[in-house]
DRENPA-3360 file (N, C-alpha, C; in nm, 2 decimals, always signed):
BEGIN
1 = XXXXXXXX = +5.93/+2.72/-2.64/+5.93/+2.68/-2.78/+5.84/+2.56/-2.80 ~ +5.72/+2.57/-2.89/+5.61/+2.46/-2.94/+5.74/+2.37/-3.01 ~ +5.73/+2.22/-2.96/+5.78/+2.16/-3.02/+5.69/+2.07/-3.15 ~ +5.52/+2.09/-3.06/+5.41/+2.03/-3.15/+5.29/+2.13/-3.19 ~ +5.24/+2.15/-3.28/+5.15/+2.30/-3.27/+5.07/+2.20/-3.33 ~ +4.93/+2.21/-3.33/+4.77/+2.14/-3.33/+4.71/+2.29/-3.39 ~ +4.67/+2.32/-3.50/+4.59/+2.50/-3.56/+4.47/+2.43/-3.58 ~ +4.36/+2.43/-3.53/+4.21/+2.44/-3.59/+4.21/+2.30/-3.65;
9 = XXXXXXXX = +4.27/+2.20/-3.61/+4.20/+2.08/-3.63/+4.09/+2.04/-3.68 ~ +4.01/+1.96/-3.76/+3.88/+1.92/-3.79/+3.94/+1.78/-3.81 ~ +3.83/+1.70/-3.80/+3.89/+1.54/-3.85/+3.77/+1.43/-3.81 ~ +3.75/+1.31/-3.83/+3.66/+1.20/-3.79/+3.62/+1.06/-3.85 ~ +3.51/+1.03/-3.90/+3.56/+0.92/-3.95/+3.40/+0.89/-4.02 ~ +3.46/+0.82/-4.14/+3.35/+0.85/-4.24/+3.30/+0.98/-4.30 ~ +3.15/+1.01/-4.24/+3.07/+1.17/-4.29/+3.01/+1.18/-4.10 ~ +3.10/+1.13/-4.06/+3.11/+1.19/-3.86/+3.22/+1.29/-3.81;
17 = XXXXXXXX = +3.21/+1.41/-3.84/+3.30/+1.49/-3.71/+3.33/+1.49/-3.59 ~ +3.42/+1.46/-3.56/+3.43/+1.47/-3.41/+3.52/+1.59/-3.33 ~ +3.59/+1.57/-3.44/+3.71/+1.74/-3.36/+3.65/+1.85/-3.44 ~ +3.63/+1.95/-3.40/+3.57/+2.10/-3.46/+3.67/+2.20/-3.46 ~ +3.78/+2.25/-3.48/+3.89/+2.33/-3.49/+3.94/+2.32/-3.37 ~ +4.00/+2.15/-3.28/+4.07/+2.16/-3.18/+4.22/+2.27/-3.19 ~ +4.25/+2.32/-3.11/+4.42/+2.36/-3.15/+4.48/+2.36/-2.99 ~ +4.61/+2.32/-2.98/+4.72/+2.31/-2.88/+4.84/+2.27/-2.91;
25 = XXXXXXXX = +4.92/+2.31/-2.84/+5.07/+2.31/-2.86/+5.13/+2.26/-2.74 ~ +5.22/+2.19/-2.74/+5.31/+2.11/-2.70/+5.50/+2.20/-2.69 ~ +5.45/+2.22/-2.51/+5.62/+2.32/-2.50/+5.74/+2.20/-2.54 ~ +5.84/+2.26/-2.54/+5.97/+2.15/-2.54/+5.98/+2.14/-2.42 ~ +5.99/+1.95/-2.36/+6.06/+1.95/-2.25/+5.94/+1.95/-2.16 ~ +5.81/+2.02/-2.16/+5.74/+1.97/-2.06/+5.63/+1.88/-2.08 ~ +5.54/+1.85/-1.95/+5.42/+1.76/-1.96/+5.32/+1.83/-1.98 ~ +5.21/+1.78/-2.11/+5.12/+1.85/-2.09/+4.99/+1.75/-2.05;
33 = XXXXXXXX = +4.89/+1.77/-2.03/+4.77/+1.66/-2.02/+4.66/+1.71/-2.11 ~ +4.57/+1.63/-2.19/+4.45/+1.69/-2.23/+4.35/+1.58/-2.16 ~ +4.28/+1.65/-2.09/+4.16/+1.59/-2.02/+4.02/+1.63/-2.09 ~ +3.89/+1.53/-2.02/+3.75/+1.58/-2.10/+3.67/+1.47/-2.08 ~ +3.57/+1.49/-2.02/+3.50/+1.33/-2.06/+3.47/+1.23/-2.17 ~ +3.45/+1.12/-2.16/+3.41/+1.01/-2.30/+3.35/+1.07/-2.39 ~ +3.38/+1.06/-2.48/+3.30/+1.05/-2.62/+3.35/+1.24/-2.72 ~ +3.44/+1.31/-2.58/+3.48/+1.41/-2.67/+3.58/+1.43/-2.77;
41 = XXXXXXXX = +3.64/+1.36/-2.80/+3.77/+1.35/-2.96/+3.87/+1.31/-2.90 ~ +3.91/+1.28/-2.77/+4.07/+1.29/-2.75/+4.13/+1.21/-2.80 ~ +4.07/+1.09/-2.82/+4.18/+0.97/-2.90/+4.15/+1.00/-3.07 ~ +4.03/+1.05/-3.08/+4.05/+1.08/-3.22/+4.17/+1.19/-3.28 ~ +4.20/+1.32/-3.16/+4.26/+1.39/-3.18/+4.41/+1.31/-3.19 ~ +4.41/+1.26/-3.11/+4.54/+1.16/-3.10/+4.62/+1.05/-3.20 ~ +4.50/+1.04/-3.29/+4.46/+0.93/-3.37/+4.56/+1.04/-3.52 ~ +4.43/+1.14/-3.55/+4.47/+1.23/-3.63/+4.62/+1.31/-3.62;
49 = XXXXXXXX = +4.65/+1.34/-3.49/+4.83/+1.39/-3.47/+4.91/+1.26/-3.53 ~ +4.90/+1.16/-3.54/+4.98/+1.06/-3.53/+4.98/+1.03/-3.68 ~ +4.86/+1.06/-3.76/+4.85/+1.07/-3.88/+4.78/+0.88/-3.96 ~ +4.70/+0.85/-3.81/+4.62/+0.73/-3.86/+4.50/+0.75/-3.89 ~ +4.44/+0.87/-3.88/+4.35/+0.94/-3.96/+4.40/+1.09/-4.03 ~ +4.36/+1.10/-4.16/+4.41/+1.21/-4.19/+4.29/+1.39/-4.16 ~ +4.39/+1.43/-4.08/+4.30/+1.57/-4.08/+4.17/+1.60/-4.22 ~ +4.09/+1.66/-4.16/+4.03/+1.77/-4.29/+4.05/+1.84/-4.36;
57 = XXXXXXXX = +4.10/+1.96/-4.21/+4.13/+2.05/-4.23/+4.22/+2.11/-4.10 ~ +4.32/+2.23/-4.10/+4.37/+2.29/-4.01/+4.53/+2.21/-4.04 ~ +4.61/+2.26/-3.94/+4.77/+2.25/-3.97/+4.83/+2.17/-3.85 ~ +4.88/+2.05/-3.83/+4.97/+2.02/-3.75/+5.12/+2.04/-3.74 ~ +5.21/+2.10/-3.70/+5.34/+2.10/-3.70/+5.45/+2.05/-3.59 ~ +5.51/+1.98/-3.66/+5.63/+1.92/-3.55/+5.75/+2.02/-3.61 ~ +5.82/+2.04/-3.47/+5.99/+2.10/-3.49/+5.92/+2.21/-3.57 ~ +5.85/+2.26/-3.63/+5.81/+2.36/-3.76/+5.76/+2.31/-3.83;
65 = XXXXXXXX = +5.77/+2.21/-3.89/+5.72/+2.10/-4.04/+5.60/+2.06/-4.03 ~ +5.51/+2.10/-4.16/+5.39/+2.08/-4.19/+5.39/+1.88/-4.18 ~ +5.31/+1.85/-4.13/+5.34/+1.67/-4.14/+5.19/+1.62/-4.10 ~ +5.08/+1.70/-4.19/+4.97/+1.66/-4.18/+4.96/+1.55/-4.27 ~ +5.00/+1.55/-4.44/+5.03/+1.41/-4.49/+5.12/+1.29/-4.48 ~ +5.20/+1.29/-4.34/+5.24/+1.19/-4.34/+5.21/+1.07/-4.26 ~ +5.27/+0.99/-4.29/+5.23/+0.82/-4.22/+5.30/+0.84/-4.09 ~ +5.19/+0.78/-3.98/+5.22/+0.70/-3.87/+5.38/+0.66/-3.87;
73 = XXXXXXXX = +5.38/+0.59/-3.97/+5.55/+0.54/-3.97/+5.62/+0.65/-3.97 ~ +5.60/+0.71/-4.07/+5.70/+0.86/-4.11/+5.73/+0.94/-4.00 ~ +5.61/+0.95/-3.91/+5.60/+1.03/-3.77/+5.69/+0.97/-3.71 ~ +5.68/+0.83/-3.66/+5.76/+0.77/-3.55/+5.91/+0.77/-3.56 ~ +5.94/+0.73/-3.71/+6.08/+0.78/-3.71/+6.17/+0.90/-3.72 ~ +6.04/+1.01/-3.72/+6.07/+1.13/-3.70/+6.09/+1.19/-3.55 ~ +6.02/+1.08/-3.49/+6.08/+1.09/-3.30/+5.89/+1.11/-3.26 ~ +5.82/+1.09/-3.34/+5.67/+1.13/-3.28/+5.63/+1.03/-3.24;
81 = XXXXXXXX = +5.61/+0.94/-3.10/+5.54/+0.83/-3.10/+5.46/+0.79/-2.97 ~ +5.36/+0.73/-2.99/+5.22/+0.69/-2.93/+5.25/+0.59/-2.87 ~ +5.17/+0.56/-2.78/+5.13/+0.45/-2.65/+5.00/+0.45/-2.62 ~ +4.97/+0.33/-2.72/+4.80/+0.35/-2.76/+4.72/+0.30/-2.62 ~ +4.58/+0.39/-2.61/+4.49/+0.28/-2.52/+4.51/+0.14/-2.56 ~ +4.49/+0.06/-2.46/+4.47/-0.06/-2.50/+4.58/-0.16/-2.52 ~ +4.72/-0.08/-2.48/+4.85/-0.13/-2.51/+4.92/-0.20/-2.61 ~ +4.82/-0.26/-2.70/+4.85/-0.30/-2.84/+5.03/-0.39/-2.80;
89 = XXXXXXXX = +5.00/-0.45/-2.71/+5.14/-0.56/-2.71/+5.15/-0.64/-2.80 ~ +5.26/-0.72/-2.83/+5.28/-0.85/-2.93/+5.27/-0.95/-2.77 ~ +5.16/-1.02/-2.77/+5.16/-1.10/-2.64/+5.20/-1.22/-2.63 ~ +5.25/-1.25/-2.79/+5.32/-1.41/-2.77/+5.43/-1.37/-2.81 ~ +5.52/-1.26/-2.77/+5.66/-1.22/-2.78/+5.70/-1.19/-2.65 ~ +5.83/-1.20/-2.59/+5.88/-1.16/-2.44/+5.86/-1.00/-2.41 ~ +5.86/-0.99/-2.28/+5.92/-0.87/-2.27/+6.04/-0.81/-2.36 ~ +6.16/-0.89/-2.29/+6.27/-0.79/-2.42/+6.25/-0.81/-2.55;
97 = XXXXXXXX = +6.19/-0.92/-2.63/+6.15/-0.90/-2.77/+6.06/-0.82/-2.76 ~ +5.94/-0.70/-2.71/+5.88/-0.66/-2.69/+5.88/-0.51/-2.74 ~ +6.03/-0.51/-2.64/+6.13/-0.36/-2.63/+6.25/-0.38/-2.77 ~ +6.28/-0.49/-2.80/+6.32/-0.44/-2.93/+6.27/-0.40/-3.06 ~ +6.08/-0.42/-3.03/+6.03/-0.43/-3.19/+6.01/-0.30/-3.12 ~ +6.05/-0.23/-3.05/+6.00/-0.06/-3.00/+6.13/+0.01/-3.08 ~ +6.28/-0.05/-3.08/+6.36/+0.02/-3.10/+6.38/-0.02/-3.25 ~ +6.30/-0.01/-3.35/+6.32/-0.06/-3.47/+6.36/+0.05/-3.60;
105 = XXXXXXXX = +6.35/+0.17/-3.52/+6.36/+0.31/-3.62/+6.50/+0.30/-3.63 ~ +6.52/+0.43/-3.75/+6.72/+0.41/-3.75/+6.72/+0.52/-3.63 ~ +6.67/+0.59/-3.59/+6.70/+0.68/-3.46/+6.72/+0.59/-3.33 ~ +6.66/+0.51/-3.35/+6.64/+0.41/-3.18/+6.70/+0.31/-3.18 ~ +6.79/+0.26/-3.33/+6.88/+0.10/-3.31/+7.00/+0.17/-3.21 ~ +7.06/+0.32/-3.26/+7.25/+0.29/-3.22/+7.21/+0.27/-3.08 ~ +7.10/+0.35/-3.00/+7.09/+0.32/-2.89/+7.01/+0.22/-2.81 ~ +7.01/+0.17/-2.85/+6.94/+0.02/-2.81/+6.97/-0.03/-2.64;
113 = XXXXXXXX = +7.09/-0.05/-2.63/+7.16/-0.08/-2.52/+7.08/-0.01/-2.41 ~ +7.18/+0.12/-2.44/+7.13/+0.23/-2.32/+6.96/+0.28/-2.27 ~ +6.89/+0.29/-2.40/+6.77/+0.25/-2.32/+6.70/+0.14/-2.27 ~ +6.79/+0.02/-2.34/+6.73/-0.10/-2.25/+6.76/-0.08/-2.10 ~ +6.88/-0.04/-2.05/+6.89/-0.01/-1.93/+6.83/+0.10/-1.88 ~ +6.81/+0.18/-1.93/+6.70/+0.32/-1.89/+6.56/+0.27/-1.83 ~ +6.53/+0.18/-1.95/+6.39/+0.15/-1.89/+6.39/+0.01/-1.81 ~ +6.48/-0.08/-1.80/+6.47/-0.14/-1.69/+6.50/-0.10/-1.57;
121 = XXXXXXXX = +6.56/+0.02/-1.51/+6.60/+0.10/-1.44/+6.48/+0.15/-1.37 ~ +6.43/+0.17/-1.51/+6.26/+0.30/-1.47/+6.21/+0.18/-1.41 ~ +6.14/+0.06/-1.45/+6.09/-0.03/-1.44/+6.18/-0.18/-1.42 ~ +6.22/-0.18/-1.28/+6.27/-0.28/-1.25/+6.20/-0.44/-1.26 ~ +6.04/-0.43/-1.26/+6.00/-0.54/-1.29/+5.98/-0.61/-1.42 ~ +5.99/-0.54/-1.52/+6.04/-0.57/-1.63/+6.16/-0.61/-1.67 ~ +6.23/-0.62/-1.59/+6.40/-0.62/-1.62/+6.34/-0.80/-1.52 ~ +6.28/-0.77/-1.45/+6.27/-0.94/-1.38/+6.20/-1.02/-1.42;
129 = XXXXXXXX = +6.13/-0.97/-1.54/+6.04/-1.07/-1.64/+6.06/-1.06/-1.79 ~ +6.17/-1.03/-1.79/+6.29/-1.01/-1.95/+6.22/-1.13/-2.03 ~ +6.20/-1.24/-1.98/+6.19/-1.35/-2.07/+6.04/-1.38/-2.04 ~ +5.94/-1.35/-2.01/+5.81/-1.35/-1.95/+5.74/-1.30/-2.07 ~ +5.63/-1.43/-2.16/+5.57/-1.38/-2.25/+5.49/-1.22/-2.26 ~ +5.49/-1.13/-2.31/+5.37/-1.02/-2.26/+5.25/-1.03/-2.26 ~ +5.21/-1.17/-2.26/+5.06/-1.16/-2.27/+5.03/-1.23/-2.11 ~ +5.15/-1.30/-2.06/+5.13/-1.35/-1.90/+5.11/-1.22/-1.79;
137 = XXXXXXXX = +5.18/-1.11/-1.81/+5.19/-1.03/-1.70/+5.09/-0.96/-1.72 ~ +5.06/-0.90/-1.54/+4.96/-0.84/-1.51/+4.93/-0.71/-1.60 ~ +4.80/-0.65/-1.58/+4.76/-0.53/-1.64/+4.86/-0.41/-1.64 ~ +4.88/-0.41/-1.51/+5.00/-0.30/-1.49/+5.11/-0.30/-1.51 ~ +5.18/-0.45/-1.55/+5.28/-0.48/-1.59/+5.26/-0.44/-1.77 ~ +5.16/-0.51/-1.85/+5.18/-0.43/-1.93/+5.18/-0.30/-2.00 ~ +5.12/-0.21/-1.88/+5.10/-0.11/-1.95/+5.25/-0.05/-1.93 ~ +5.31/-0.09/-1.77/+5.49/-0.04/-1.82/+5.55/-0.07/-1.93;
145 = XXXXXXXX = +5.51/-0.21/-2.00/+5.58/-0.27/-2.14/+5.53/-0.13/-2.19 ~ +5.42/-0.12/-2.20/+5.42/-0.06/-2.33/+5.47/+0.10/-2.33 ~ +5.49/+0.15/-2.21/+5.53/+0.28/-2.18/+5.67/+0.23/-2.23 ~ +5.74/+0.16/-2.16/+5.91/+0.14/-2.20/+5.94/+0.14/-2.35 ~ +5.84/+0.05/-2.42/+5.84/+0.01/-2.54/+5.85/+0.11/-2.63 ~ +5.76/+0.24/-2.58/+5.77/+0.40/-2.63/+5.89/+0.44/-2.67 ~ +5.96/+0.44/-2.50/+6.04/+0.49/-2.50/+6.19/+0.46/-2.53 ~ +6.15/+0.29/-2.59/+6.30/+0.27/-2.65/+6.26/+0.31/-2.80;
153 = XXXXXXXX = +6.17/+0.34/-2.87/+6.18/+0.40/-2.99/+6.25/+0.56/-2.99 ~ +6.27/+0.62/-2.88/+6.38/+0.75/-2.87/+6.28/+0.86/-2.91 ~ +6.20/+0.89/-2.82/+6.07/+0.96/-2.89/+6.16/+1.11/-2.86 ~ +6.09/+1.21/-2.94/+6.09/+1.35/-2.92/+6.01/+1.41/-2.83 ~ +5.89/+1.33/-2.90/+5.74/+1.35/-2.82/+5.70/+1.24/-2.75 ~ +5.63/+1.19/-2.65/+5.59/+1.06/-2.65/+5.45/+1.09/-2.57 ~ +5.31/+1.02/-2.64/+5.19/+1.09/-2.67/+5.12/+0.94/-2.62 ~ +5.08/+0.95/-2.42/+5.03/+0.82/-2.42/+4.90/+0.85/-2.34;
161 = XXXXXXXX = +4.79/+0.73/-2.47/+4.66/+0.74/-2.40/+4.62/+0.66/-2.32 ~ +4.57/+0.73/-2.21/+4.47/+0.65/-2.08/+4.58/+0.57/-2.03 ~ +4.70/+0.66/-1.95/+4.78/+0.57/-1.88/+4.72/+0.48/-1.80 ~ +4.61/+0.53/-1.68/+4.59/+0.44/-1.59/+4.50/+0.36/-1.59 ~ +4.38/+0.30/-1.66/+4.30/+0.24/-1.75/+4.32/+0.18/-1.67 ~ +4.22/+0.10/-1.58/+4.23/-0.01/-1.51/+4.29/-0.06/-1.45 ~ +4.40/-0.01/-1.33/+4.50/-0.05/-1.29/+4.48/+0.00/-1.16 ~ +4.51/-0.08/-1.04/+4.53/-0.07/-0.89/+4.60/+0.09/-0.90;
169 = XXXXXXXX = +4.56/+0.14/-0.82/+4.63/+0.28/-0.73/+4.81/+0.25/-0.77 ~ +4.82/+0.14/-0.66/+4.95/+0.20/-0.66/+5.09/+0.14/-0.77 ~ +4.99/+0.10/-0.88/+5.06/+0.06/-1.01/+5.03/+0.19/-1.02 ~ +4.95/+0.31/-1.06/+4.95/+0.41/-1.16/+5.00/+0.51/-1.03 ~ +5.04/+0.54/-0.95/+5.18/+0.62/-0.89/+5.25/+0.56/-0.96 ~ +5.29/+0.47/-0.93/+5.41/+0.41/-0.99/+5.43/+0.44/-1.15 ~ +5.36/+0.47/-1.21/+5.33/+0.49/-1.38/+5.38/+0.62/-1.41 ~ +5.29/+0.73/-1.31/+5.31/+0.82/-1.28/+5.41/+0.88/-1.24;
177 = XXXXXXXX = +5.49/+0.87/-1.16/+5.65/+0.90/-1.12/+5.75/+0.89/-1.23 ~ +5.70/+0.73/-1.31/+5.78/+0.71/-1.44/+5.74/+0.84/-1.54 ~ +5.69/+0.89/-1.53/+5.68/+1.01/-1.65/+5.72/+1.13/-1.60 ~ +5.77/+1.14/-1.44/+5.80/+1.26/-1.37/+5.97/+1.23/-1.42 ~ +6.03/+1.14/-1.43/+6.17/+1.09/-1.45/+6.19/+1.09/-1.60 ~ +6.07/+1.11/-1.67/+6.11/+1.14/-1.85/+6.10/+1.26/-1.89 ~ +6.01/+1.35/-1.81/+6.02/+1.49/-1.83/+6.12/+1.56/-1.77 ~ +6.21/+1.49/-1.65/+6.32/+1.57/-1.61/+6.41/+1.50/-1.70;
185 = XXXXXXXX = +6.44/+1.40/-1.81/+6.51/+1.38/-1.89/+6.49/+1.48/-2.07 ~ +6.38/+1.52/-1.99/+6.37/+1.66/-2.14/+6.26/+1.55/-2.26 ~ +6.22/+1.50/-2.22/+6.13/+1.44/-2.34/+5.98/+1.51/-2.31 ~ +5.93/+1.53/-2.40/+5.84/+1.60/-2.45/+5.75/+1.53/-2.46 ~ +5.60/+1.54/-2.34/+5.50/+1.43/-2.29/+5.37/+1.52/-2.34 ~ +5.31/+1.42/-2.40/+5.13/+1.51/-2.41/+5.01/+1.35/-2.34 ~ +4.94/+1.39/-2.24/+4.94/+1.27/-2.14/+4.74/+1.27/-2.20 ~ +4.72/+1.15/-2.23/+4.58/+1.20/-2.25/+4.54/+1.09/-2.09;
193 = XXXXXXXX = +4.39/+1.16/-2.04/+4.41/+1.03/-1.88/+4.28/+1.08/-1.85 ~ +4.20/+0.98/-1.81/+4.06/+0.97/-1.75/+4.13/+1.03/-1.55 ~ +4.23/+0.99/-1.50/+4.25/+1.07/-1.36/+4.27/+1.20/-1.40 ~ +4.14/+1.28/-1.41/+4.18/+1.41/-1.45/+4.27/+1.47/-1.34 ~ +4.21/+1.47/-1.20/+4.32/+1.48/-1.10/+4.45/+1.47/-1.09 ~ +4.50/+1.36/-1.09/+4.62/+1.33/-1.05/+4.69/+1.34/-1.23 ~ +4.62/+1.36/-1.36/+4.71/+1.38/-1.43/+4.75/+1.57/-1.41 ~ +4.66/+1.62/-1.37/+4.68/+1.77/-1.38/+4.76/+1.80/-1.25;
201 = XXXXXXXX = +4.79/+1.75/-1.19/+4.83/+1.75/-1.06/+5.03/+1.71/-1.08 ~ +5.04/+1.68/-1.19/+5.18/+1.63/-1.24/+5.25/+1.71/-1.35 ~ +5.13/+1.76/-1.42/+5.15/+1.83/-1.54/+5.22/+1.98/-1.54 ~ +5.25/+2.03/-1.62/+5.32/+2.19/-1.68/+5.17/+2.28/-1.68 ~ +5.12/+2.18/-1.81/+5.03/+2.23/-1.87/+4.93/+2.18/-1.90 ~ +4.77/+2.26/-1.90/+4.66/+2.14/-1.94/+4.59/+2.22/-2.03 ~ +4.53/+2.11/-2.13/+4.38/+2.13/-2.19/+4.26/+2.05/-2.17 ~ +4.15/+2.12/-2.20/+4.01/+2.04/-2.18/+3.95/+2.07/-2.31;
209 = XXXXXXXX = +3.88/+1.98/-2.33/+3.84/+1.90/-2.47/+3.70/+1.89/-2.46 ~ +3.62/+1.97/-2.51/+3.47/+1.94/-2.49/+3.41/+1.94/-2.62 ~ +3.32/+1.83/-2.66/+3.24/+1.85/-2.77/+3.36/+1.91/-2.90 ~ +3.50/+1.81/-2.92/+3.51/+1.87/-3.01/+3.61/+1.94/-3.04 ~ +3.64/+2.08/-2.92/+3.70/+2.20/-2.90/+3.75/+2.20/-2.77 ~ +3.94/+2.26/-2.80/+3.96/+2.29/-2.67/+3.86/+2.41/-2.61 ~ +3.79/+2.40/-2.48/+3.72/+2.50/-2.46/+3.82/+2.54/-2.33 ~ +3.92/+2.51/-2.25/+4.03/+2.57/-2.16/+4.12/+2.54/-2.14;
217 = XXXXXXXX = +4.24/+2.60/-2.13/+4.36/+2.61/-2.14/+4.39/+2.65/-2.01 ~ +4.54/+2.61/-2.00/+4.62/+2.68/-1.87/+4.69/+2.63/-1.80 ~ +4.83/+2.67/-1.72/+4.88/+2.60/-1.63/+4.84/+2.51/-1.56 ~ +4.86/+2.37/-1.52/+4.79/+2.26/-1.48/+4.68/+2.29/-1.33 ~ +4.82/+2.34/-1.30/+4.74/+2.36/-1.10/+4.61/+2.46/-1.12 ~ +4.66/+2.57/-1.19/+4.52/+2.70/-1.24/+4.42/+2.62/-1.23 ~ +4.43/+2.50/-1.32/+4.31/+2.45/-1.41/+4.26/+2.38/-1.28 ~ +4.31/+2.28/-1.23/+4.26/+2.18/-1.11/+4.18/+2.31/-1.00;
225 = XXXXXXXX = +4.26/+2.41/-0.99/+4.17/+2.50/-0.88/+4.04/+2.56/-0.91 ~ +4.01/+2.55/-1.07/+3.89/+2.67/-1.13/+3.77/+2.61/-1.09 ~ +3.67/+2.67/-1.01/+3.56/+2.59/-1.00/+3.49/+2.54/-1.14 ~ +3.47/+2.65/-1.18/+3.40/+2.63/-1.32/+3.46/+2.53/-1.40 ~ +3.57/+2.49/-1.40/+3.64/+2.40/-1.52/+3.59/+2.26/-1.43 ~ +3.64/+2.29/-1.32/+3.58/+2.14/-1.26/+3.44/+2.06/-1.26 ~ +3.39/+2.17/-1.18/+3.24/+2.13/-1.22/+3.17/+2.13/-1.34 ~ +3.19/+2.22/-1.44/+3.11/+2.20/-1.63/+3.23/+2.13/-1.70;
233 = XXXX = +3.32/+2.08/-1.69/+3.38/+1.98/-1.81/+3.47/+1.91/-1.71 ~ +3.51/+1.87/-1.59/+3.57/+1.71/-1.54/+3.51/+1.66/-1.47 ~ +3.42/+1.72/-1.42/+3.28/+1.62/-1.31/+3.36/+1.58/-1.17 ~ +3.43/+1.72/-1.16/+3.51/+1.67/-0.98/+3.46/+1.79/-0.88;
% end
């Protein structure tokens, strides 16, 4: 069952196209990844799902529901929520002031508690730097903030770009595992990641994003084995 359906997308900014009738769907419960090199739409596409650009043209659906005119906000409290490149922290706020401006929806207050402990759990070193401005900790430390921060908003879906952006190896295992522990909790991941590798290597399901257009689809492992997908759109 699509819990996210993407039909023919178009979208961009100004009198610039960048997406050309992308389309993909999002199963319930698994991970999917869209991979592709720079400059082909993915964060625009991501931009446009989330509804901080408005489509052109084509249909987005969550749960079933047309929710191409709604706000970013609207989305999030609807359970749809983003973990932007670039982590967008509040960096003169703590860690746990961090994770409470995450649980600010009426979906994510009653539970507040329980995912504070979820994701300290996930992320033990966050739980050791509770009171530690966000703007002191390392790269990799913030990008857990911001992953956890997701995840105490109580997502349905949770849609995060360029997890491993700059980060030592064995911070992004470690990133990585944390999303193997949210998908066996049934949350519904769409992973956008420059490690085309190791994100398709974790995944259900993948797409590749070229110029625009998904140009291949398919079970993740399929995709990593295809010569042709490797060599003309991930450059491995």
């Amino acid at each position: 069952m699509a819990l996210l359906e993407i039909k023919d997308v178009t979208s961009g900014y100004g009198d610039v196209q960048i997406l050309w009738g992308a389309s993909l769907s999002l199963e319930k419960g698994k991970l999917t990844c869209l991979v592709g090199g720079n400059g082909v739409g993915k964060t625009t596409l991501l931009r446009t799902v989330m509804g901080l650009i408005r489509p052109w043209s084509g249909v987005i659906l969550f749960d079933g529901k047309e929710v191409n005119k709604l706000s970013a906000y609207t989305k999030a409290e609807m359970g749809l929520v983003l973990v932007p490149e670039g982590r967008q922290l509040f960096t003169d706020m703590t860690v746990h002031e961090n994770l409470e401006m995450g649980a600010t929806n009426q979906r994510a207050r009653p539970n507040f508690q329980r995912n504070l402990e979820r994701v300290y759990e996930m992320f033990p070193r966050l739980k050791e730097r509770s009171r530690q401005k966000a703007g002191t900790l390392s790269g990799g430390e913030q990008q857990m903030l911001a992953v956890a921060r997701g995840i105490m908003a109580e997502p349905l879906i949770l849609i995060i770009d360029e997890l491993s952006l700059g980060l030592a190896p064995v911070l992004v295992l470690q990133l990585f595992e944390g999303l193997k522990l949210l998908r066996q909790e049934g949350i519904t991941i769409l992973l956008v990641e420059q490690n085309v590798q190791l994100a398709l290597t974790i995944s259900d399901y993948g797409y590749v994003l070229a110029e625009g257009k998904v140009k291949m689809e398919g079970p993740a492992r399929k995709l990593i084995k295809d010569k042709h997908v490797r060599s003309t759109y991930l450059g491995l």
